[in-house]
C-alpha positions as CSV (number, residue, x, y, z in Angstrom):
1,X,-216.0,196.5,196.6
2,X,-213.4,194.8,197.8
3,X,-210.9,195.9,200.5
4,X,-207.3,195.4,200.9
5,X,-205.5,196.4,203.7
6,X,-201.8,197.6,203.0
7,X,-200.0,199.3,205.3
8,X,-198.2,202.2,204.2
9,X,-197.0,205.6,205.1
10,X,-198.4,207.0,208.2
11,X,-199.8,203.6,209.3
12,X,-197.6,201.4,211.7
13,X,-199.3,197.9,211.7
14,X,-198.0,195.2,214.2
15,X,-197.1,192.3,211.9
16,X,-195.0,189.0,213.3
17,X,-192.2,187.8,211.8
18,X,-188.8,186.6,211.8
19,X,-187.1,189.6,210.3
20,X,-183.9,190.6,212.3
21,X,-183.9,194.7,213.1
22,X,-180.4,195.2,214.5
23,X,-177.5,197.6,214.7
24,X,-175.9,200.8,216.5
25,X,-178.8,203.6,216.2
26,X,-177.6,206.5,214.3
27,X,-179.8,208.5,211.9
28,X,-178.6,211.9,210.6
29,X,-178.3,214.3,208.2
30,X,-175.6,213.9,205.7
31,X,-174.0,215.6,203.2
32,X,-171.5,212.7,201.8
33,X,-173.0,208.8,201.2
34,X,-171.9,205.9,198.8
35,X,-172.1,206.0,195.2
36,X,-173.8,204.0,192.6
37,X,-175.0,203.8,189.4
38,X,-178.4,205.2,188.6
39,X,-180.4,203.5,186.1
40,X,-184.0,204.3,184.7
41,X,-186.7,201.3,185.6
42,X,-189.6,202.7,184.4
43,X,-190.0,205.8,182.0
44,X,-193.6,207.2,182.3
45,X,-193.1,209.3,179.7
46,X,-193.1,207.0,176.9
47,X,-196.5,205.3,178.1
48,X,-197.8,202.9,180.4
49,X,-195.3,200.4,181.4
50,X,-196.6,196.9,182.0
51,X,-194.0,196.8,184.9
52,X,-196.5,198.4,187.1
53,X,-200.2,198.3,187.6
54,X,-202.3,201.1,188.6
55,X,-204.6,200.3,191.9
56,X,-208.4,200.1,191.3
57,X,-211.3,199.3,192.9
58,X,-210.4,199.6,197.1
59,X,-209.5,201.4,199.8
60,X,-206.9,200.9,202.1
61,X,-208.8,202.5,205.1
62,X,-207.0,203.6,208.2
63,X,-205.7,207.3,207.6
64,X,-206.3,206.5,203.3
65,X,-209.6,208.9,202.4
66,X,-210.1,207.6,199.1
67,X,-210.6,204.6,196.8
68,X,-207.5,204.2,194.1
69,X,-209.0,204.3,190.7
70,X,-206.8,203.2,187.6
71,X,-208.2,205.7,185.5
72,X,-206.5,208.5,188.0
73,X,-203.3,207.6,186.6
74,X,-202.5,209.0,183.0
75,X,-199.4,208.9,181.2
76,X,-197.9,211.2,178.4
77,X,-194.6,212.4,176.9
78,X,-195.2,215.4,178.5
79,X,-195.7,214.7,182.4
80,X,-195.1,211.2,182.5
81,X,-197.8,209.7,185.0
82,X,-200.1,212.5,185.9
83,X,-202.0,211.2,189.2
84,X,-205.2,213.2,190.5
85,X,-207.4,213.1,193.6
86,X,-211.2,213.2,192.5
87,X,-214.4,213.3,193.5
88,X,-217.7,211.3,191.9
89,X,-220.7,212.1,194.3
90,X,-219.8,211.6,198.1
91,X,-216.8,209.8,196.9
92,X,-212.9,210.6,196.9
93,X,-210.6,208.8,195.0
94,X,-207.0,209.0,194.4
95,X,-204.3,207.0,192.1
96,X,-201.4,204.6,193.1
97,X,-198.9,202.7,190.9
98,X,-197.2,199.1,192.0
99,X,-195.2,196.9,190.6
100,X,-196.9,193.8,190.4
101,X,-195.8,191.7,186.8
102,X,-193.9,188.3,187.0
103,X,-190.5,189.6,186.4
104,X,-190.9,192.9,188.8
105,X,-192.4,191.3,191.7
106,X,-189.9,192.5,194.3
107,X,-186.6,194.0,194.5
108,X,-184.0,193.9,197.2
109,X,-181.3,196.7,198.0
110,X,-180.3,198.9,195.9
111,X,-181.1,202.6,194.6
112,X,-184.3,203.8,194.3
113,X,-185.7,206.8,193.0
114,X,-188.3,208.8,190.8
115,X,-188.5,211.9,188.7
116,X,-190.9,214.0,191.0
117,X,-193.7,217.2,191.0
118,X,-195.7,217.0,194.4
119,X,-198.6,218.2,194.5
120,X,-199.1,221.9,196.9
121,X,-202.9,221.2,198.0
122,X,-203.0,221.2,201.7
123,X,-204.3,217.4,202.3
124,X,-202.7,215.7,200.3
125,X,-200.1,213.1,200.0
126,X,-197.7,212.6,197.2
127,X,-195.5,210.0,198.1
128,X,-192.9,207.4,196.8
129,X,-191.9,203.9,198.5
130,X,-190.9,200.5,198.9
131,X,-193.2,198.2,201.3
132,X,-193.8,194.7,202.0
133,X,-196.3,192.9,204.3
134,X,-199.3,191.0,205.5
135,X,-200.8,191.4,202.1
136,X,-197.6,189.5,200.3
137,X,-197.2,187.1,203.6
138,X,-194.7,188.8,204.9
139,X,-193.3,191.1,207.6
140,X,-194.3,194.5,207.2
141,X,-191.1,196.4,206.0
142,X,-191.2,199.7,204.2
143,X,-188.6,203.2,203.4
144,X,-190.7,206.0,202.0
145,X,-190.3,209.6,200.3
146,X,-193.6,211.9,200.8
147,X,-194.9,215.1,200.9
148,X,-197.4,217.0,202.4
149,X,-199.1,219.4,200.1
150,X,-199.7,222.0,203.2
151,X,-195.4,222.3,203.0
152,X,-193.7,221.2,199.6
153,X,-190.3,223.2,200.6
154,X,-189.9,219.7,203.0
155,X,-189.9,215.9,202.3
156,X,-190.5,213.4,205.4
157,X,-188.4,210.5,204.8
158,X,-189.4,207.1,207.3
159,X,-189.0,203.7,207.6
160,X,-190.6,200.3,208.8
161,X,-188.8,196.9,209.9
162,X,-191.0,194.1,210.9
163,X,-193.5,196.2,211.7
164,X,-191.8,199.0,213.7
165,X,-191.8,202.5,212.5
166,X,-192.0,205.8,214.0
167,X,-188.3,206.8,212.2
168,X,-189.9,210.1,210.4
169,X,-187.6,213.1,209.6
170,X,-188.6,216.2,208.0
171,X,-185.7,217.9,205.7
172,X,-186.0,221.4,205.0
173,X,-185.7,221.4,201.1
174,X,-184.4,224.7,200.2
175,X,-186.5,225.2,197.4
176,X,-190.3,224.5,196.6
177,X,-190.6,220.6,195.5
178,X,-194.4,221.4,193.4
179,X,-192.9,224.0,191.0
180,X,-190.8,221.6,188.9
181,X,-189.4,217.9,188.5
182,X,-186.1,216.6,191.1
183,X,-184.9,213.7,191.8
184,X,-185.6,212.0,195.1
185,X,-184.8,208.2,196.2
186,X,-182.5,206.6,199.0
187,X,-179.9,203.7,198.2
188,X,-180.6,201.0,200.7
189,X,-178.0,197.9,201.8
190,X,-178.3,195.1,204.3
191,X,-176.4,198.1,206.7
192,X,-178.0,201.2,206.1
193,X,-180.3,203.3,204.3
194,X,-179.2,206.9,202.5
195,X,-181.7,209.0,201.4
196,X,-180.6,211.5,198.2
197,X,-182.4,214.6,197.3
198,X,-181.2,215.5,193.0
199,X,-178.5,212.5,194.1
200,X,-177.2,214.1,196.8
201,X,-177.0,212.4,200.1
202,X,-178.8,214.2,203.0
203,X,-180.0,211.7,205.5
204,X,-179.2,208.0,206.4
205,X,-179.5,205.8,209.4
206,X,-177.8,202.1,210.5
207,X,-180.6,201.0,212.7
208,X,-183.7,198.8,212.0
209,X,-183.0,198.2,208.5
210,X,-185.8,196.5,206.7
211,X,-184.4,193.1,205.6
212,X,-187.0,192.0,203.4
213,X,-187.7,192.1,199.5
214,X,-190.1,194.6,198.7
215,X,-192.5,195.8,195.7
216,X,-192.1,199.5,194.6
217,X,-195.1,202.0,195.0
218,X,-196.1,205.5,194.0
219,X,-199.0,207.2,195.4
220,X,-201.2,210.2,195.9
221,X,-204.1,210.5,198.4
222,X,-205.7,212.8,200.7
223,X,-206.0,212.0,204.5
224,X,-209.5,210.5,206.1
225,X,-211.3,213.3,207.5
226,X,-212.9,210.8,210.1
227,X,-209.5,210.8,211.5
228,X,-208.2,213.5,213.6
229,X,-205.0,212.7,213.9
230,X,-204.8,212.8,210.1
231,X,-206.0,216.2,209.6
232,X,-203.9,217.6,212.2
233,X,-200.8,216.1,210.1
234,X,-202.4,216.7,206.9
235,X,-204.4,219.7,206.7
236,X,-208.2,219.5,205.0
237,X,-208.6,219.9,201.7
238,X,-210.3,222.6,199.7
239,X,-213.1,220.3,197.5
240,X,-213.7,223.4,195.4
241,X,-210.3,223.3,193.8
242,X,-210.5,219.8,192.9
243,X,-209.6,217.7,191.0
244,X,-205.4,217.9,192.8
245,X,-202.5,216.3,190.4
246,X,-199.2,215.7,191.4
247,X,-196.4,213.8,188.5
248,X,-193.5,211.7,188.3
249,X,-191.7,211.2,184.8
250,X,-190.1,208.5,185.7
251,X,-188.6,205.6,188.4
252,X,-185.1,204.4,188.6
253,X,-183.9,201.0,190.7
254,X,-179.9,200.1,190.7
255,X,-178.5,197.4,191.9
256,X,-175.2,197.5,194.7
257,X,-172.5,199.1,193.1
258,X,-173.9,198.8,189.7
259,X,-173.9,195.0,189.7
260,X,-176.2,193.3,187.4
261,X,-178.0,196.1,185.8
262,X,-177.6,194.8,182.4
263,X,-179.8,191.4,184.0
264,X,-182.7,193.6,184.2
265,X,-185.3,192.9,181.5
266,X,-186.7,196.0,179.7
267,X,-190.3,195.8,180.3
268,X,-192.9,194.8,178.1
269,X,-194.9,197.6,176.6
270,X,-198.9,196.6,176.6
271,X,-199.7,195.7,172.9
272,X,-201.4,198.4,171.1
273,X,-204.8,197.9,169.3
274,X,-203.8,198.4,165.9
275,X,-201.4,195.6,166.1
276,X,-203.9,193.4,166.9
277,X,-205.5,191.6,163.9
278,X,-209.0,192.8,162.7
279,X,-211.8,190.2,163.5
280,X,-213.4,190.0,159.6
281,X,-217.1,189.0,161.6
282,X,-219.0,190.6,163.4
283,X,-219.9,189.4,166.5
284,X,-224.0,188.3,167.4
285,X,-224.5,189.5,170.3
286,X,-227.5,188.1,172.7
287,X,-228.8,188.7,176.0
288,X,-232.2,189.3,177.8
289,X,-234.6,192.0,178.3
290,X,-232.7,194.5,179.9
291,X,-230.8,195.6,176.8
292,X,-231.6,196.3,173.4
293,X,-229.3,195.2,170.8
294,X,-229.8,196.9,167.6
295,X,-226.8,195.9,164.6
296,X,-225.7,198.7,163.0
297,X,-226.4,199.4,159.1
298,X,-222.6,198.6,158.1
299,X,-222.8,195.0,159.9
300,X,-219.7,195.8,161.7
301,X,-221.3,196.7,165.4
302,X,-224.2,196.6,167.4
303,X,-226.2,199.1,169.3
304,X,-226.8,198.5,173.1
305,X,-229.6,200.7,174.7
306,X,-230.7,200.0,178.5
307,X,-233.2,201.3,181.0
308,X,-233.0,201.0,185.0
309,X,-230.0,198.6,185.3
310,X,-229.2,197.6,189.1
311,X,-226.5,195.9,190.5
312,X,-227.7,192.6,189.2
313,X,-225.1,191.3,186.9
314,X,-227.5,191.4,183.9
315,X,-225.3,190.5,180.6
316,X,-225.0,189.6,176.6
317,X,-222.8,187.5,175.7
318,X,-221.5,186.7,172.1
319,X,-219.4,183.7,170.5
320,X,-216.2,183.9,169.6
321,X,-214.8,182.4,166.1
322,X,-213.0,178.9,167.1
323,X,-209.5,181.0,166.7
324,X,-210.2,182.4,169.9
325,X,-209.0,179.2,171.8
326,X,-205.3,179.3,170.6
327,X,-205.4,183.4,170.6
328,X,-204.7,185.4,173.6
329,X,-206.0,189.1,173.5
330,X,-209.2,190.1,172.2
331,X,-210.3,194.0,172.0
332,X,-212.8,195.9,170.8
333,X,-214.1,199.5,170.7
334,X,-217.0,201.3,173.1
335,X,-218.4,204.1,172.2
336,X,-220.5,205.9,174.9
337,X,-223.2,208.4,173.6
338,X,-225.1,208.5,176.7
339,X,-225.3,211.5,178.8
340,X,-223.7,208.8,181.8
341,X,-220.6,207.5,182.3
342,X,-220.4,203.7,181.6
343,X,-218.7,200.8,183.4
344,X,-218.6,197.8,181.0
345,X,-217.3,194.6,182.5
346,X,-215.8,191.8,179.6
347,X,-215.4,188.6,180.7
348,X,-213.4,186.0,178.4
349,X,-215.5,182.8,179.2
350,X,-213.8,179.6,178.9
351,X,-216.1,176.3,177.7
352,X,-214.9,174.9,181.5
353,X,-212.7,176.5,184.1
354,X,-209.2,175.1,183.7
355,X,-209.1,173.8,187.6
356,X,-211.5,172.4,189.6
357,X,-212.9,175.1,191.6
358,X,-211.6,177.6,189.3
359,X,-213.7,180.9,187.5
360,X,-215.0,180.5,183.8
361,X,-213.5,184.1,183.0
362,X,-210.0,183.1,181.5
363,X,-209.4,186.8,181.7
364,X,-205.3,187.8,182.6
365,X,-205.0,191.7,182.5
366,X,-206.9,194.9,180.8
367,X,-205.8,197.7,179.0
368,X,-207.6,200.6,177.2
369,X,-205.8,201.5,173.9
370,X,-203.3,204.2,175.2
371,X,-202.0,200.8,177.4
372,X,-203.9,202.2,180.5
373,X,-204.2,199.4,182.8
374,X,-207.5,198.5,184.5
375,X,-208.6,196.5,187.2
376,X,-209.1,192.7,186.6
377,X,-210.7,190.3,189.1
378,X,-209.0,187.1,189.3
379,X,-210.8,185.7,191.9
380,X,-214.9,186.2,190.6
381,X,-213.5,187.1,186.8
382,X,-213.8,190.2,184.4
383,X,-212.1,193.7,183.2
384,X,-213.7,196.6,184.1
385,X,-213.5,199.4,181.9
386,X,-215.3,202.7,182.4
387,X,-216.4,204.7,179.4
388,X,-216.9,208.4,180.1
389,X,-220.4,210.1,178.2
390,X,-219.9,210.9,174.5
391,X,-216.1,209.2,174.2
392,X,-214.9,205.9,172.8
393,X,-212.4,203.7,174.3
394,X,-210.1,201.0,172.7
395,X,-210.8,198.1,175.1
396,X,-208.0,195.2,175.2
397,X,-208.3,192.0,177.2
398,X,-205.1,189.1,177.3
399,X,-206.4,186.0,178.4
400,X,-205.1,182.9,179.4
401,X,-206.7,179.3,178.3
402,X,-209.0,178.3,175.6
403,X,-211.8,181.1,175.7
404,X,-214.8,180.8,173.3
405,X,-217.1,183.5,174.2
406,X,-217.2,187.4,175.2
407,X,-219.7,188.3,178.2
408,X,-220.4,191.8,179.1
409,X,-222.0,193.5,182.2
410,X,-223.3,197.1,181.2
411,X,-223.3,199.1,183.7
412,X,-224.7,195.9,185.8
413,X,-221.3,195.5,188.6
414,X,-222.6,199.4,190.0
415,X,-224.4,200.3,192.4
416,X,-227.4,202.3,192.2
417,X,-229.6,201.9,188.9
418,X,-228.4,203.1,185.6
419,X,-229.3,204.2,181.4
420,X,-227.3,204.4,178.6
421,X,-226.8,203.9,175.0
422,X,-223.4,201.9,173.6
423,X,-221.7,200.8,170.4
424,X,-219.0,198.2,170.3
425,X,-217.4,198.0,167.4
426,X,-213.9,197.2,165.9
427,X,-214.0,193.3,166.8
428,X,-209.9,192.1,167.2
429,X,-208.7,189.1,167.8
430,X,-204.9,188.1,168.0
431,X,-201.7,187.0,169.7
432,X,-200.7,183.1,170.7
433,X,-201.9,181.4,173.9
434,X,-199.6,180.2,176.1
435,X,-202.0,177.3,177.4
436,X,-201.0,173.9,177.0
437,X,-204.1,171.2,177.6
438,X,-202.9,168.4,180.2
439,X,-202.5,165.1,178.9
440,X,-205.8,163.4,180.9
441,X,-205.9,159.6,182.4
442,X,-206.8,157.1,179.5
443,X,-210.5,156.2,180.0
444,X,-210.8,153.5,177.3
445,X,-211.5,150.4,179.5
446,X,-208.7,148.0,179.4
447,X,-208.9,143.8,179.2
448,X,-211.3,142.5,181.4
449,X,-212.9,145.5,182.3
450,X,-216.4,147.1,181.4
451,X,-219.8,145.6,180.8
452,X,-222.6,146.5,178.4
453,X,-224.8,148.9,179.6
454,X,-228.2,149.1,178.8
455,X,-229.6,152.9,177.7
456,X,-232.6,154.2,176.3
457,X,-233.2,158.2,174.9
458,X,-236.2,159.4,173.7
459,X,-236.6,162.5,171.5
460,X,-237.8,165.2,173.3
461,X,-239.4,168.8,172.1
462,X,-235.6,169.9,171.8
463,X,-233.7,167.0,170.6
464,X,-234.7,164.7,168.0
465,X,-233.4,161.1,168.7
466,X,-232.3,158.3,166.6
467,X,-231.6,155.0,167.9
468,X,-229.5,152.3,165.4
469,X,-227.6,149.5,167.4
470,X,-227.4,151.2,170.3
471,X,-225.8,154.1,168.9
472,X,-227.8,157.7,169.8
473,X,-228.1,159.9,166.8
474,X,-228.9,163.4,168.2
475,X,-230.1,166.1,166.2
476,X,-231.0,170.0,167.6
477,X,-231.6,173.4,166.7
478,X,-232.0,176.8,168.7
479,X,-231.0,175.4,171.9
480,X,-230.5,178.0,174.4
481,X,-227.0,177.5,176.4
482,X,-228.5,178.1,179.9
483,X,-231.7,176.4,179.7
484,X,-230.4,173.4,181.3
485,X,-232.4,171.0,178.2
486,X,-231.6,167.1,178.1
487,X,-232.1,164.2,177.3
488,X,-232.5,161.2,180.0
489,X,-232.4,157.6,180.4
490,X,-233.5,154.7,183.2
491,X,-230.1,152.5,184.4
492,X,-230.5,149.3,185.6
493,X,-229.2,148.4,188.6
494,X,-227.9,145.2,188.7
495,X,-225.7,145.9,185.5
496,X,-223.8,148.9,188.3
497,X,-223.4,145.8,191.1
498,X,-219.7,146.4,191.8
499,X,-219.0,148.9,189.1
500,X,-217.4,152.7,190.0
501,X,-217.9,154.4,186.4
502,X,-219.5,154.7,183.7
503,X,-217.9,154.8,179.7
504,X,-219.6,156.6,176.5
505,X,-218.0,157.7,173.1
506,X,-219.0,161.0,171.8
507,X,-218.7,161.7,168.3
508,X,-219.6,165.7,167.2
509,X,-220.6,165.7,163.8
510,X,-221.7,169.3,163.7
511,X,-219.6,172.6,162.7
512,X,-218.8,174.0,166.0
513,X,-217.5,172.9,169.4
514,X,-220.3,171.2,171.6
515,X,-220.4,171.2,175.1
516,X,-221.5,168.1,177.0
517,X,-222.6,167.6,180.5
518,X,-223.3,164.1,182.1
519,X,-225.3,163.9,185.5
520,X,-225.6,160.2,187.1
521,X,-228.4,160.7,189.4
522,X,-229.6,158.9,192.3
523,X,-233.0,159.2,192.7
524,X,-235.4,158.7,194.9
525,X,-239.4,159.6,194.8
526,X,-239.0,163.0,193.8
527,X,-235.4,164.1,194.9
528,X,-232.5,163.7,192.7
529,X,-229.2,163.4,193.7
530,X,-226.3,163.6,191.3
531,X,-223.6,161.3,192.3
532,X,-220.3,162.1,190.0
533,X,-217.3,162.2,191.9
534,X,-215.1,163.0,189.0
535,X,-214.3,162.5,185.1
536,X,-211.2,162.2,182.2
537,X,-211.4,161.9,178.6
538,X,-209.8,161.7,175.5
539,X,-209.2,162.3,171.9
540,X,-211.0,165.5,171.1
541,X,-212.4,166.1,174.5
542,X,-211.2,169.0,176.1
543,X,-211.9,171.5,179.5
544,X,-212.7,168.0,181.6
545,X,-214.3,168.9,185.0
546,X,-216.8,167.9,187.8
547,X,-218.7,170.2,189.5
548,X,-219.1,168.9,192.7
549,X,-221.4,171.6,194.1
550,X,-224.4,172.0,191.4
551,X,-223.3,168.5,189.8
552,X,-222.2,167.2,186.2
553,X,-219.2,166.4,184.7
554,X,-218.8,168.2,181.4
555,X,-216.3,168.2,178.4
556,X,-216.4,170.0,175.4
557,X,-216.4,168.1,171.8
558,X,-214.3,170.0,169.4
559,X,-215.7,170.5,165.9
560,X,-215.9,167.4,163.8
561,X,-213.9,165.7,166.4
562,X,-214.2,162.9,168.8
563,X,-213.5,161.2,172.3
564,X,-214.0,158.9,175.7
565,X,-215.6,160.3,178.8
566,X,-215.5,158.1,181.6
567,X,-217.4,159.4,184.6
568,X,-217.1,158.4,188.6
569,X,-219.8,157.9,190.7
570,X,-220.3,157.5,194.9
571,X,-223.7,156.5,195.4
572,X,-225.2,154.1,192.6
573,X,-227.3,156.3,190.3
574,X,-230.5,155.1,188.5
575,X,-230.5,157.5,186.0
576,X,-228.4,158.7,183.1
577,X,-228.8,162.4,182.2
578,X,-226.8,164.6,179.5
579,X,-227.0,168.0,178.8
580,X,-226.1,169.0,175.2
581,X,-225.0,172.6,174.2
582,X,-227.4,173.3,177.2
583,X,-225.7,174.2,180.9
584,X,-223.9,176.8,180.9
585,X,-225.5,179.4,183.3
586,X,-224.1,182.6,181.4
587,X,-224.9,181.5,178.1
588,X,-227.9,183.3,176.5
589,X,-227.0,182.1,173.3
590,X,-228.8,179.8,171.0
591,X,-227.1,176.6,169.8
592,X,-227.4,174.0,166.7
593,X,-225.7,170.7,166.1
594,X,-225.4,167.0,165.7
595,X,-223.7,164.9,168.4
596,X,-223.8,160.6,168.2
597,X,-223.5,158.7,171.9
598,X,-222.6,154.9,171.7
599,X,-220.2,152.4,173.8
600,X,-222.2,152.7,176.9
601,X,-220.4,150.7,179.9
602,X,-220.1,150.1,183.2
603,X,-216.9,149.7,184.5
604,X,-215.3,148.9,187.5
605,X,-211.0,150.7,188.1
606,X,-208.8,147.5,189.1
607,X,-207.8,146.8,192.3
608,X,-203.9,146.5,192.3
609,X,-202.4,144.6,194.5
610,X,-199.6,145.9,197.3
């Protein structure tokens, strides 16, 4: 699990900076302030609003006794986002909205405010803010709204600039905040900050004024029971009255004065499952021993059963039509009828990372069908959807780039070891990528450059060889994609005397996308070295990379379609290796085709003069 340290609330964090806190000190109670226009951001009530994304997956630590989980934020017409503080074995978790999409990023001066129902449950914290800091590269600034459930007729407003806090005020309410919705925010310019209780002003100071752009939080969480100073701010909970909720219908944000509100976009509403197109074909699943896969009797699904799953990252994995690489959202539907719940983790695998370095999982956010957001690793890949016993959830991936196969983890990311029974079902497939494939270097050797090299493959028990004119007809069937099969040929030395490259043409003749790796090896007695330093292509060549860790250079060979690979070597290899349809470590399934290698040449890259 990963943690993420942001500093909020109740924890001052030192954090350097260049942000100037300046001005006469005055902080009071008020009972006139400056106008504005109030304008509604986000309205919970009509769904989840792609504006904001619901934490998942971490704790904050410090005075935070819980892990945020996105499924503890729920949204209906009702309540708007309902937020609860739960408990799964030994532990607590709570919910916490931020807004977090390209266009909402951050927001600078200006009113804002939210719709709000605290919850009463003595140890809690139901809270409303603005912060910025270590976590975004920044100086720690911060204003915040929040309540303590021991006291709901009180709200403790408080701030943070560069790092400096310690500002709290408590203001006496008049009325019970829990037992129904008000208003609360605070209108904040480069010279003070105003805080507003059912928009009217009631506290505002001059002094330390945050200066920095800031996202927009919500949050509810009980305090770390570790920490004494916490509970003697916060009270203990009472764990037999769990599960705690507290609700917000809605946030607002206004620009100074009004200026500019027509210039804020109106967010993008996740796209709902229905409007995604059916896939007409079902999908064939394959993976190893640890799950059964059973197709239903319509055709339309399989049937996943498992025994004693660890934390292993055990998978199946399933091909996607050739659509997939120009759509951008794929979903499908997971029903649960184990007596368990399930967390199922899809990954949108990409033929070759789109950067060097980068993950295969082209994944970009998650959804479940009610527009739910869940958590989605950019940095290892995967969407992590948890499927409670006897329900079905409406699973939606968007992905970025040109993804060509689904990979799932049952139940495999947890902890502990694990049984269940799934159905997925209701294949879609839809939407337009926005990926555009970069124009690569020209490999085709130019006048006076390249030599013939001399090549030799041999059919093996997995690919069946032809050899006319130095043209290498390969033919194969039921080759698994990680079973690392190839085919291999001798170089000669003396033709690689001065040369840093090597050319082929690769011509797929088969019915579906091929992908190609090409090792040049140095080798010596029994260790192997592969020496590519890097690769580019043409034509019908696409997803170009070299790993530089494991080794290869690989490219995959659209359909029918055809191309240049020119690879780059350090060290002068002896040996010519290539992987068909055959080294991809997460791909279980088996693979057909018919792929013809010819033009074989060394080549040397021009010096140009200065």
């Amino acid at each position: 699990m990963k943690k993420k340290t942001i500093a909020t609330l109740v924890l001052g964090l030192s954090v350097l900076g260049m942000t100037s806190c300046g001005g006469n000190r005055v902080a009071r109670e008020i009972s006139e302030g400056p106008e504005f226009i109030e304008k509604t951001f986000l309205d919970f009530t009509a769904g989840t609003p792609s504006a904001i994304t619901p934490s998942d997956g971490w704790c904050n630590g410090g005075p935070f006794g819980v892990t945020w989980k996105a499924n503890n934020a729920k949204f209906d017409e009702a309540n708007g986002c309902q937020m609860s503080i739960t408990k799964e074995g030994d532990e607590f978790y709570g919910a916490e909205l931020k807004t977090t999409t390209e266009n909402f990023d951050f927001f600078h001066y200006g009113y804002f405010g939210t719709w709000m129902k605290p919850s009463n449950e003595v140890g809690t914290a139901s809270t409303f803010f603005t912060y910025t800091g270590e976590v975004d590269e920044n100086p720690h600034d911060e204003i915040d709204i929040e309540f303590l459930g021991k006291d709901t007729t009180k709200v403790q407003f408080n701030w943070f600039c560069n790092g400096t806090g310690g500002h709290e005020h408590l203001y006496n309410l008049g009325f019970d905040a829990s037992e129904e919705f008000h208003q609360y925010g605070f209108l904040w310019t480069e010279e003070k900050i105003t805080w507003y209780v059912d928009f009217k002003p009631v506290y505002e100071t001059n002094y330390d004024i945050p200066k920095t752009q800031q996202r927009i939080f919500q949050n509810f969480w009980k305090g770390n029971s570790s920490d004494v100073g916490i509970m003697n701010w916060m009270g203990r909970i009472d764990e037999s009255k769990l599960p705690f909720y507290c609700y917000s219908k809605s946030i607002s944000y206004a620009t100074l004065e009004g200026k500019g509100l027509e210039s804020i976009p109106e967010p993008v509403k996740p796209k709902s499952i229905d409007d995604i197109p059916v896939l007409n074909e079902n999908l064939q699943w394959s993976g190893n021993e640890v799950y059964r896969i059973a197709p239903l009797l319509d055709g339309k699904g399989v049937n996943i059963s498992y025994e004693g799953v660890t934390q292993d990252y055990s998978n199946i994995s399933a091909s996607l039509p050739e659509a997939s690489k120009t759509a951008n959202t794929f979903a499908m539907s997971i029903k649960n009828n184990g007596t368990e719940s399930a967390t199922v983790r899809l990954d949108l695998n990409l033929d070759a990372p789109l950067n060097e370095g980068g993950i295969m999982a082209a994944n970009d956010k998650a959804y479940y069908g009610d527009g739910t957001e869940v958590r989605t690793d950019k940095e290892w890949g995967g969407s992590f959807f948890d499927i409670p016993a006897g329900e079905t959830r409406d699973c939606v991936v968007e992905y970025y780039g040109p993804a060509s196969s689904v990979m799932a983890m049952i139940d495999s990311t947890r902890e502990g070891t694990h049984s269940g029974n799934l159905v997925f079902s209701n294949y879609r497939l839809g939407g337009e990528n926005a990926y555009v494939p970069p124009v690569n270097p020209d490999p085709q050797p130019q006048p006076g450059e390249g030599s013939d090299l001399t090549v030799s493959f041999q059919s093996t028990e997995d690919y069946t060889v032809t050899n006319a004119n130095d043209e290498f007809d390969v033919v194969y069937s039921n080759v698994v994609g990680n079973s690392y099969k190839n085919i291999v040929s001798s170089l000669v030395a003396t033709e690689l005397d001065g040369q840093d490259s090597i050319f082929l043409h690769i011509e797929n003749k088969g019915e579906a996308s091929v992908l190609v790796r090409v090792d040049l090896n140095a080798v010596s007695g029994s260790d192997r070295v592969c020496a590519n330093t890097k690769a580019i292509a043409s034509g019908d060549l696409s997803g170009v990379r070299t790993d530089l860790d494991y080794g290869g250079s690989y490219a995959t060979v659209a359909a029918g379609g055809e191309g240049d690979f020119r690879v780059y070597f350090g060290s002068v290899p002896s040996e010519l290796m290539i992987f068909i349809d055959s080294a991809q470590y997460n791909d279980s399934n088996s693979h057909s085709g018919h792929v013809v290698f010819s033009d074989f040449l060394a080549m040397a890259t021009p010096v140009t003069a200065e």
